[in-house]
Chimera marker file (.cmm) of the C-alpha trace (Angstrom):
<marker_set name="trace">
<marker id="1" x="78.177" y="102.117" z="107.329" r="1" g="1" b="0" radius="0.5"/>
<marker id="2" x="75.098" y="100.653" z="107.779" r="1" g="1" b="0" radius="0.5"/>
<marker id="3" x="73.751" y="97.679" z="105.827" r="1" g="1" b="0" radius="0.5"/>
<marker id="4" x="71.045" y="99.573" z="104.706" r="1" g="1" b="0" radius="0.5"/>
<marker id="5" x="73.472" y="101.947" z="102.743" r="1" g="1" b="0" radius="0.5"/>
<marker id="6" x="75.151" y="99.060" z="101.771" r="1" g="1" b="0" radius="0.5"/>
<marker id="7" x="72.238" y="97.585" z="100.136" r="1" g="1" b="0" radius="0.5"/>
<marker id="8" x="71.781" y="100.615" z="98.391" r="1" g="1" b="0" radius="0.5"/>
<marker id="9" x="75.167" y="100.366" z="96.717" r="1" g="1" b="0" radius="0.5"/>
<marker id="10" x="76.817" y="99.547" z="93.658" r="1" g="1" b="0" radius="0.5"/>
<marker id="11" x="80.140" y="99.786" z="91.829" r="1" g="1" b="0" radius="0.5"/>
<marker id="12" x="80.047" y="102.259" z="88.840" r="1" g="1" b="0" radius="0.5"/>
<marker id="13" x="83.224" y="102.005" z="86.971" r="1" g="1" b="0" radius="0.5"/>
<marker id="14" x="83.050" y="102.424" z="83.558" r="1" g="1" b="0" radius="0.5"/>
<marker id="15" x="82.222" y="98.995" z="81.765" r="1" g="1" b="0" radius="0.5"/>
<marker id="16" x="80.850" y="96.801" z="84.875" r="1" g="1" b="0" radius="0.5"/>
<marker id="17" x="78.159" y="95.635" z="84.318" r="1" g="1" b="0" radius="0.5"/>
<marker id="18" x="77.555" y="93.055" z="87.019" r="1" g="1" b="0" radius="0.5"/>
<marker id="19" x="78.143" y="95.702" z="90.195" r="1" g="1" b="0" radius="0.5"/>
<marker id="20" x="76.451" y="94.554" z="92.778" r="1" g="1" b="0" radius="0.5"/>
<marker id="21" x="76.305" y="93.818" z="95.730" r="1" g="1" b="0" radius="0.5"/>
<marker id="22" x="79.750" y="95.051" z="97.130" r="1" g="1" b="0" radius="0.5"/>
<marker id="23" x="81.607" y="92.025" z="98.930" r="1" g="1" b="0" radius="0.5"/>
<marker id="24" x="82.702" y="93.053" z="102.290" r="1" g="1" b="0" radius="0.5"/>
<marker id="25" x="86.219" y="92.595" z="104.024" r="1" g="1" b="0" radius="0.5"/>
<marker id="26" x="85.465" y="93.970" z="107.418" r="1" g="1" b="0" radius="0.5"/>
<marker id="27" x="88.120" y="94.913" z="109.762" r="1" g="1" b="0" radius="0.5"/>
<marker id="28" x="86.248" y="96.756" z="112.185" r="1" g="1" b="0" radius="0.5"/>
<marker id="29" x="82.434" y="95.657" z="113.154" r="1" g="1" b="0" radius="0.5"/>
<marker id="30" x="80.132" y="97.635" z="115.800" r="1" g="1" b="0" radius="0.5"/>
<marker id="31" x="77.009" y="97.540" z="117.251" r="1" g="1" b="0" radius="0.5"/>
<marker id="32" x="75.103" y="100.435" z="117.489" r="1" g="1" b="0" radius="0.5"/>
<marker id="33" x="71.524" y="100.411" z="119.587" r="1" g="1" b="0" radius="0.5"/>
<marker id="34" x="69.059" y="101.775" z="117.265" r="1" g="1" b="0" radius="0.5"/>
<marker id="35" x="65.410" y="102.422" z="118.352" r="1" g="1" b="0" radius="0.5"/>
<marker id="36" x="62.870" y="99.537" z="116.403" r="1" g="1" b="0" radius="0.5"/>
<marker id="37" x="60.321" y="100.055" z="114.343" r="1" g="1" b="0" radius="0.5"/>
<marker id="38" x="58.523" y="97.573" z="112.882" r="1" g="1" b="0" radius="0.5"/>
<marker id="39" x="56.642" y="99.916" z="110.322" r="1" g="1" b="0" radius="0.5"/>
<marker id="40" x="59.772" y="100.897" z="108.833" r="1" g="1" b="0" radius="0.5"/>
<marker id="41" x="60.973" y="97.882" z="108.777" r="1" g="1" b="0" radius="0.5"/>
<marker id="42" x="57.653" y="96.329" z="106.864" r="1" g="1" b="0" radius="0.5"/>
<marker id="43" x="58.112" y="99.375" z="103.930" r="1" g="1" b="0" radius="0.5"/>
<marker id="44" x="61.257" y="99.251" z="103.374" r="1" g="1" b="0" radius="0.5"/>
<marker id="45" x="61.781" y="95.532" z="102.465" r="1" g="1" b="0" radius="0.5"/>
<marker id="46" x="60.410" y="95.780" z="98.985" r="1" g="1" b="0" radius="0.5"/>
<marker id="47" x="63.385" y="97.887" z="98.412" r="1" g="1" b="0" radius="0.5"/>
<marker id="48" x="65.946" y="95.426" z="100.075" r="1" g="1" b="0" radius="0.5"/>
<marker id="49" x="67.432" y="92.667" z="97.955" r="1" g="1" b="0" radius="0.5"/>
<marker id="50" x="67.629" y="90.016" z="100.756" r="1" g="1" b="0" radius="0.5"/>
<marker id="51" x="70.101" y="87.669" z="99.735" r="1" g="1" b="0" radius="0.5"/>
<marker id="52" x="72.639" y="90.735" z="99.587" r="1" g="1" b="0" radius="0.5"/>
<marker id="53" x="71.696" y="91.420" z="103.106" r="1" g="1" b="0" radius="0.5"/>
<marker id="54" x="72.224" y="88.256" z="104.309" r="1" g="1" b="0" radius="0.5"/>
<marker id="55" x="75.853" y="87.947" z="103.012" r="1" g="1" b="0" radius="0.5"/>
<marker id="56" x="76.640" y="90.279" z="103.924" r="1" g="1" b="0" radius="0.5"/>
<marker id="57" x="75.055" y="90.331" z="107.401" r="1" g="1" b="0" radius="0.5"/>
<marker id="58" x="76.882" y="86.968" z="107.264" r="1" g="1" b="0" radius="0.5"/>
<marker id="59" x="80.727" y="89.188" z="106.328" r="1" g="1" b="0" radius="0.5"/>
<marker id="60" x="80.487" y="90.974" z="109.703" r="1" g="1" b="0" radius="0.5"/>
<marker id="61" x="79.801" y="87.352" z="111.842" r="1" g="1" b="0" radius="0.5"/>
<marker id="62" x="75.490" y="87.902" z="111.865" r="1" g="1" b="0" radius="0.5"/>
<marker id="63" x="74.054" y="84.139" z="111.540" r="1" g="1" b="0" radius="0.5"/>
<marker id="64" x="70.292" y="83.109" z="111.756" r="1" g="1" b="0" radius="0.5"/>
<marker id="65" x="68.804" y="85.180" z="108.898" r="1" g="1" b="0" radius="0.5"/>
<marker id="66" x="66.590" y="82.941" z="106.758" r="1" g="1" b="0" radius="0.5"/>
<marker id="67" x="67.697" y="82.103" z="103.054" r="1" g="1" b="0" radius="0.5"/>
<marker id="68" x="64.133" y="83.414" z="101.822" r="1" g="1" b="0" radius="0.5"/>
<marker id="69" x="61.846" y="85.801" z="103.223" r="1" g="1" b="0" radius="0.5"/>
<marker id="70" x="57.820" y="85.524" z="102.450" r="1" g="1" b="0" radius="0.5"/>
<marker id="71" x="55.851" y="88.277" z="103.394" r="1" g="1" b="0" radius="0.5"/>
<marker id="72" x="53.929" y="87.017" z="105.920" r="1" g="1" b="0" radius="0.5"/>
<marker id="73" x="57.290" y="86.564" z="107.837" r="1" g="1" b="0" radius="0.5"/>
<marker id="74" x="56.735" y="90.661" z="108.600" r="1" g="1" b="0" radius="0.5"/>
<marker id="75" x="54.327" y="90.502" z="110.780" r="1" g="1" b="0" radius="0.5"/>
<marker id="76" x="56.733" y="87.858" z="113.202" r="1" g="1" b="0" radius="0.5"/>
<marker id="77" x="58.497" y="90.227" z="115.970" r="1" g="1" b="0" radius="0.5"/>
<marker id="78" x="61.418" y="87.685" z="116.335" r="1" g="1" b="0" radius="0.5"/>
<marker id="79" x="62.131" y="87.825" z="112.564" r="1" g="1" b="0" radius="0.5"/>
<marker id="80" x="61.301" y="91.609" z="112.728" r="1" g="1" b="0" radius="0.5"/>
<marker id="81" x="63.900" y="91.816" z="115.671" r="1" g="1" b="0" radius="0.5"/>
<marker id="82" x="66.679" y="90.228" z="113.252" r="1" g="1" b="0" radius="0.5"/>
<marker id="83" x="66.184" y="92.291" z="110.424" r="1" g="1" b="0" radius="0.5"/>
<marker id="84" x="66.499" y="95.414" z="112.598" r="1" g="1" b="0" radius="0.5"/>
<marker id="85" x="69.681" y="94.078" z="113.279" r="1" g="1" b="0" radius="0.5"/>
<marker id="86" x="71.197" y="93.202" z="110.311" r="1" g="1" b="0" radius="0.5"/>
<marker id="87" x="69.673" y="95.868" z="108.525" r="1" g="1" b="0" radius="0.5"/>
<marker id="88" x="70.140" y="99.011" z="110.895" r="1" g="1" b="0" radius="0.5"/>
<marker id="89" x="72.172" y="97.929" z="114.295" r="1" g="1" b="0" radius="0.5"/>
<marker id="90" x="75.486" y="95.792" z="112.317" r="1" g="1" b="0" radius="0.5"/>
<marker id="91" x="77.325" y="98.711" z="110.902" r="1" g="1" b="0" radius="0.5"/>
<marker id="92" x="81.124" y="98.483" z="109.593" r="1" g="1" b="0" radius="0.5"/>
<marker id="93" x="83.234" y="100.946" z="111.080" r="1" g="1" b="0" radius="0.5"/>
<marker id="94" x="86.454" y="99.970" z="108.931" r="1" g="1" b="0" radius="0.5"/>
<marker id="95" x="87.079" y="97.443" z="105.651" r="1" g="1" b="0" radius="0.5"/>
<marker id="96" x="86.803" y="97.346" z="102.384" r="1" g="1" b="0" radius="0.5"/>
<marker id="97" x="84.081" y="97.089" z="99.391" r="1" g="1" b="0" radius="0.5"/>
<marker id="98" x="84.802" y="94.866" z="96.307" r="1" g="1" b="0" radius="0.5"/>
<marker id="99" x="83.422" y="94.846" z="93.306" r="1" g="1" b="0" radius="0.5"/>
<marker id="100" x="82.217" y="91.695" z="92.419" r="1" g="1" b="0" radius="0.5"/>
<marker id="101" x="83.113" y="92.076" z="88.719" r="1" g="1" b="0" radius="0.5"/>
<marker id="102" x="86.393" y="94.443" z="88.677" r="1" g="1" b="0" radius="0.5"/>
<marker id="103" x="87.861" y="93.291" z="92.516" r="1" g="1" b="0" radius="0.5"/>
<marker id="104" x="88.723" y="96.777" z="92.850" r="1" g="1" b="0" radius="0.5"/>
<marker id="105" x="88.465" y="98.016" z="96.496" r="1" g="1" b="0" radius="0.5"/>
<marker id="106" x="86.791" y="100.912" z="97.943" r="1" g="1" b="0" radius="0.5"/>
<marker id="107" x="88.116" y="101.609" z="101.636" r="1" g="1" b="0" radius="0.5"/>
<marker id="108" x="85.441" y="102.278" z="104.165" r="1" g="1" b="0" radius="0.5"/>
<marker id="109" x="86.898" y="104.636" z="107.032" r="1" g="1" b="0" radius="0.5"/>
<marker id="110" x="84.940" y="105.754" z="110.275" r="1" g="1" b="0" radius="0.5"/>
<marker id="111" x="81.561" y="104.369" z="108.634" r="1" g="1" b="0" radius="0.5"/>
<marker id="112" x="82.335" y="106.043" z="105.238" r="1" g="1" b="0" radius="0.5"/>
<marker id="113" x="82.481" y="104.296" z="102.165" r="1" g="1" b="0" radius="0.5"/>
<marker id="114" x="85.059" y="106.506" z="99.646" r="1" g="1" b="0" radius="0.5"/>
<marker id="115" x="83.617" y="105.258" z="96.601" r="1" g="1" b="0" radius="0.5"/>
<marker id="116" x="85.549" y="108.120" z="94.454" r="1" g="1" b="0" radius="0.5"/>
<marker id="117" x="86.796" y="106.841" z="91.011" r="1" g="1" b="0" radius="0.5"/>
<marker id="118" x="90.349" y="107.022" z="89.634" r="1" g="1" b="0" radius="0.5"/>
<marker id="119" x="90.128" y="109.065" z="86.208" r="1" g="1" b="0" radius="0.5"/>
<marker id="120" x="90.993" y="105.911" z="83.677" r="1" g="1" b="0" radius="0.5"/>
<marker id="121" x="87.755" y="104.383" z="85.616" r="1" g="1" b="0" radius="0.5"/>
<marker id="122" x="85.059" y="107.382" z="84.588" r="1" g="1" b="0" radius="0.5"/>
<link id1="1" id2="2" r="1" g="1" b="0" radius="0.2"/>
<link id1="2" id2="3" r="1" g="1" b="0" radius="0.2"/>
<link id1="3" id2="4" r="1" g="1" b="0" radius="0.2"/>
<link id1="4" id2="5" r="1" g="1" b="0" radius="0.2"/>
<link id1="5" id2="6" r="1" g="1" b="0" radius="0.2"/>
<link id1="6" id2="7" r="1" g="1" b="0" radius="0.2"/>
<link id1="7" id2="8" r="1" g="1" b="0" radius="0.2"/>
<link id1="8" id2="9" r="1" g="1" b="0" radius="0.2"/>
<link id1="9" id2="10" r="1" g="1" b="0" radius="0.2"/>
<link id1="10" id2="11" r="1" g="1" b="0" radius="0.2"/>
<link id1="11" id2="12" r="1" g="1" b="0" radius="0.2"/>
<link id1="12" id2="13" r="1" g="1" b="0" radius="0.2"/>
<link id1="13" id2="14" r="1" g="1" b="0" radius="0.2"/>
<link id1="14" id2="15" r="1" g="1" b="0" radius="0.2"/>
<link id1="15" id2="16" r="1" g="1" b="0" radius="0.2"/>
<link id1="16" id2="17" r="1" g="1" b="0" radius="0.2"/>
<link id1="17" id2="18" r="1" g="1" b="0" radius="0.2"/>
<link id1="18" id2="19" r="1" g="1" b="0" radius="0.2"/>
<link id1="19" id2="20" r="1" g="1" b="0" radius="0.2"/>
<link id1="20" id2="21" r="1" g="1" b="0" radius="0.2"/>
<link id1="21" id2="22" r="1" g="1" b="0" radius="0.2"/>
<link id1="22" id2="23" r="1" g="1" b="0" radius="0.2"/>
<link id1="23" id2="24" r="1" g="1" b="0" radius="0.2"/>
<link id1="24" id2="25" r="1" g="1" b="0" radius="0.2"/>
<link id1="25" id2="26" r="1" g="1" b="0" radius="0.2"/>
<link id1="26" id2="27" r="1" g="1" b="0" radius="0.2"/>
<link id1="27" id2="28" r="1" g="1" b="0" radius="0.2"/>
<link id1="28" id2="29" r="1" g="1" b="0" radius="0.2"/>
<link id1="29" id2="30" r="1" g="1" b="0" radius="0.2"/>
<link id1="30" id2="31" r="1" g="1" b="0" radius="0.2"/>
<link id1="31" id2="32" r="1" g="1" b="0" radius="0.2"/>
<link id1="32" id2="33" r="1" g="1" b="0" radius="0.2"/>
<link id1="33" id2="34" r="1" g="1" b="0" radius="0.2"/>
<link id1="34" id2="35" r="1" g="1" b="0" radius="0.2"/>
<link id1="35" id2="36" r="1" g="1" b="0" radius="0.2"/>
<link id1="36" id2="37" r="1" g="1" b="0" radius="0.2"/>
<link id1="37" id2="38" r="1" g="1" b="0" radius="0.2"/>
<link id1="38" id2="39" r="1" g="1" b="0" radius="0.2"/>
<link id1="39" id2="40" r="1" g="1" b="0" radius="0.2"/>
<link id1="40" id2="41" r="1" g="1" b="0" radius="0.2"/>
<link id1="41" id2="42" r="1" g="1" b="0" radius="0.2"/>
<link id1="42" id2="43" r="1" g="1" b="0" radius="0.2"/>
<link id1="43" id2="44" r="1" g="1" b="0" radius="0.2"/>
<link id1="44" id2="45" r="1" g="1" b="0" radius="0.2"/>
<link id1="45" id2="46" r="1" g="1" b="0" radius="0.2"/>
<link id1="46" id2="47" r="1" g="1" b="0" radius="0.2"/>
<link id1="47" id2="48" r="1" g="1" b="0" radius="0.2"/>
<link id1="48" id2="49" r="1" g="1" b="0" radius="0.2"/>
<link id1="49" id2="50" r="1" g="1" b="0" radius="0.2"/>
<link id1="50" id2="51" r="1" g="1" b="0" radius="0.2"/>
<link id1="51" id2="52" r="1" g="1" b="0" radius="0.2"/>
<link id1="52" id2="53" r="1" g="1" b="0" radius="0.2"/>
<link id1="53" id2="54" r="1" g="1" b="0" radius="0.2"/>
<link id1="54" id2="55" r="1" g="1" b="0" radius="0.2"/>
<link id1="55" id2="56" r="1" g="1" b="0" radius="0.2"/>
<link id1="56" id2="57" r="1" g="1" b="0" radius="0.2"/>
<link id1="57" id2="58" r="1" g="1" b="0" radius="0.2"/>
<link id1="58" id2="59" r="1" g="1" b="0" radius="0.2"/>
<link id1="59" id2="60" r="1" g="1" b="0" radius="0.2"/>
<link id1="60" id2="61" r="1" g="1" b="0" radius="0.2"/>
<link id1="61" id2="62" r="1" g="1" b="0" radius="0.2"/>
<link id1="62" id2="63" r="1" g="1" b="0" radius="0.2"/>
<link id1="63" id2="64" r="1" g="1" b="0" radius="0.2"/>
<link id1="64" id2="65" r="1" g="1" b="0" radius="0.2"/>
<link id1="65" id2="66" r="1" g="1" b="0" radius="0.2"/>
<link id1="66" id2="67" r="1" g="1" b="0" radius="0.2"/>
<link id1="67" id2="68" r="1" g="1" b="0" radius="0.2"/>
<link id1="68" id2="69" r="1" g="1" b="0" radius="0.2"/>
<link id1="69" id2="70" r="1" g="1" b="0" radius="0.2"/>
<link id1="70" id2="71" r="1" g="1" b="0" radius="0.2"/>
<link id1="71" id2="72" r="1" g="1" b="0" radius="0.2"/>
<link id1="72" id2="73" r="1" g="1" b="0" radius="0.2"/>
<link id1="73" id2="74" r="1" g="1" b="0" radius="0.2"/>
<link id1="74" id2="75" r="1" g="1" b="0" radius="0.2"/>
<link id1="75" id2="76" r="1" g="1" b="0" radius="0.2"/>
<link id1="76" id2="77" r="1" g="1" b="0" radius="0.2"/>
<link id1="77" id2="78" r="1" g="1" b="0" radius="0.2"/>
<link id1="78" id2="79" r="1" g="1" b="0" radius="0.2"/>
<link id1="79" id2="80" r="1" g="1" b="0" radius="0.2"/>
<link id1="80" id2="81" r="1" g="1" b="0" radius="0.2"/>
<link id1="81" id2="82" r="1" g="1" b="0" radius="0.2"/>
<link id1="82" id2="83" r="1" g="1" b="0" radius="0.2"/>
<link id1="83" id2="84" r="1" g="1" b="0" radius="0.2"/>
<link id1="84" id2="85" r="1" g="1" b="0" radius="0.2"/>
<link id1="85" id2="86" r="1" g="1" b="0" radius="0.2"/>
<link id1="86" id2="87" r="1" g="1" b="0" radius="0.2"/>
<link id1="87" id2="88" r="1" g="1" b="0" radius="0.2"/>
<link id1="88" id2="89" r="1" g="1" b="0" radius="0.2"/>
<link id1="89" id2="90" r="1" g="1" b="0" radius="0.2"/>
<link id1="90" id2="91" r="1" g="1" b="0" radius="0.2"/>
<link id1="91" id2="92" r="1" g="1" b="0" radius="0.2"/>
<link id1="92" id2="93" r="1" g="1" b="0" radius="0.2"/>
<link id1="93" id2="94" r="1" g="1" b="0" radius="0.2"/>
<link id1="94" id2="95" r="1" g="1" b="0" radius="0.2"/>
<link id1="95" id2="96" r="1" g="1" b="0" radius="0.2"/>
<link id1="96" id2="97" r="1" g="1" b="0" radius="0.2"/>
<link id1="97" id2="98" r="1" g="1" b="0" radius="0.2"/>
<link id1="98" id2="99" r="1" g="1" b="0" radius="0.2"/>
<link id1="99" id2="100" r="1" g="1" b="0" radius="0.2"/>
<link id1="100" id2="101" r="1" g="1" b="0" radius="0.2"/>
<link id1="101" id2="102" r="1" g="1" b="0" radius="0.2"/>
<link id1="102" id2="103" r="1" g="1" b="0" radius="0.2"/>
<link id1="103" id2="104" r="1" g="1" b="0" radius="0.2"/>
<link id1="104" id2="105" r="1" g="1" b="0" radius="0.2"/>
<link id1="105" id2="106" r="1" g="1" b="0" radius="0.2"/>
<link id1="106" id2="107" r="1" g="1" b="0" radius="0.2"/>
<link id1="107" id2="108" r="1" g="1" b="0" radius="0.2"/>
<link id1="108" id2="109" r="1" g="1" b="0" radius="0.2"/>
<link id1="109" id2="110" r="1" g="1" b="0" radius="0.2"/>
<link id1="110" id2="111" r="1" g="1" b="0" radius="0.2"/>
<link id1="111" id2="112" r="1" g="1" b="0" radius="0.2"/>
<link id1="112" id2="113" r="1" g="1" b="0" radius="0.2"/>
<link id1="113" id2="114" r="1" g="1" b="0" radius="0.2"/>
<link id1="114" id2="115" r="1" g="1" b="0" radius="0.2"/>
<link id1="115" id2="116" r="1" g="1" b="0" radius="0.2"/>
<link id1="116" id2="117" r="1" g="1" b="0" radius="0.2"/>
<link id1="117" id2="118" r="1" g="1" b="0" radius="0.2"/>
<link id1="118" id2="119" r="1" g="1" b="0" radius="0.2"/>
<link id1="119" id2="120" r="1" g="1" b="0" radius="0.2"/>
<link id1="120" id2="121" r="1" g="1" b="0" radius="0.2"/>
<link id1="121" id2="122" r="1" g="1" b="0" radius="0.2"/>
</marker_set>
């Protein structure tokens, strides 16, 4: 799972109201070569929340991403070069999703969150 899906996320069990972001217990981290692309990169971060990224960039052992991100910061290939990273190359292969209001878990398997419900939690 990439952290772009996992940015995307949240935990909808009946009652939470504070689901997201997901904390991640990784037990399996890879790094997959992805082709970069700045202009993707520049329209999709209105749509990231960054300090979920960078935890959880941070879970699977990613350090260096700044606290804060101005937008002027896009347009800097190193930075650019990072958040490809994080966002599209750091993927976790096998682990678990909390939610940060329940604790419940959600096991990730071969890149796949399983995000399925129990019945008492619909």
């Amino acid at each position: 799972m990439k952290l772009l899906t996992h940015n995307m996320l949240s935990c909808h069990i009946k009652g939470v109201t504070n689901g997201y972001p997901f904390r991640i217990e990784p037990t399996k981290v890879e790094e997959v070569d992805t082709d970069f692309d700045p202009d993707f990169l520049r329209n999709i971060w209105p749509r990231i929340e960054w300090p979920a990224l960078k935890q959880a960039a941070e879970s699977l052992g990613m350090t260096g991403l700044p606290a804060e991100v101005a937008p002027d910061m896009l347009q800097n290939d190193e930075f650019l070069q990072q958040f490809h990273h994080a966002l599209l190359e750091l993927q976790l292969e096998e682990g678990v999703l909390v939610c940060p209001e329940t604790g419940r878990k959600f096991t990730v398997s071969k890149g796949v969150p399983n995000l399925l419900l129990n019945e008492d939690e619909c």
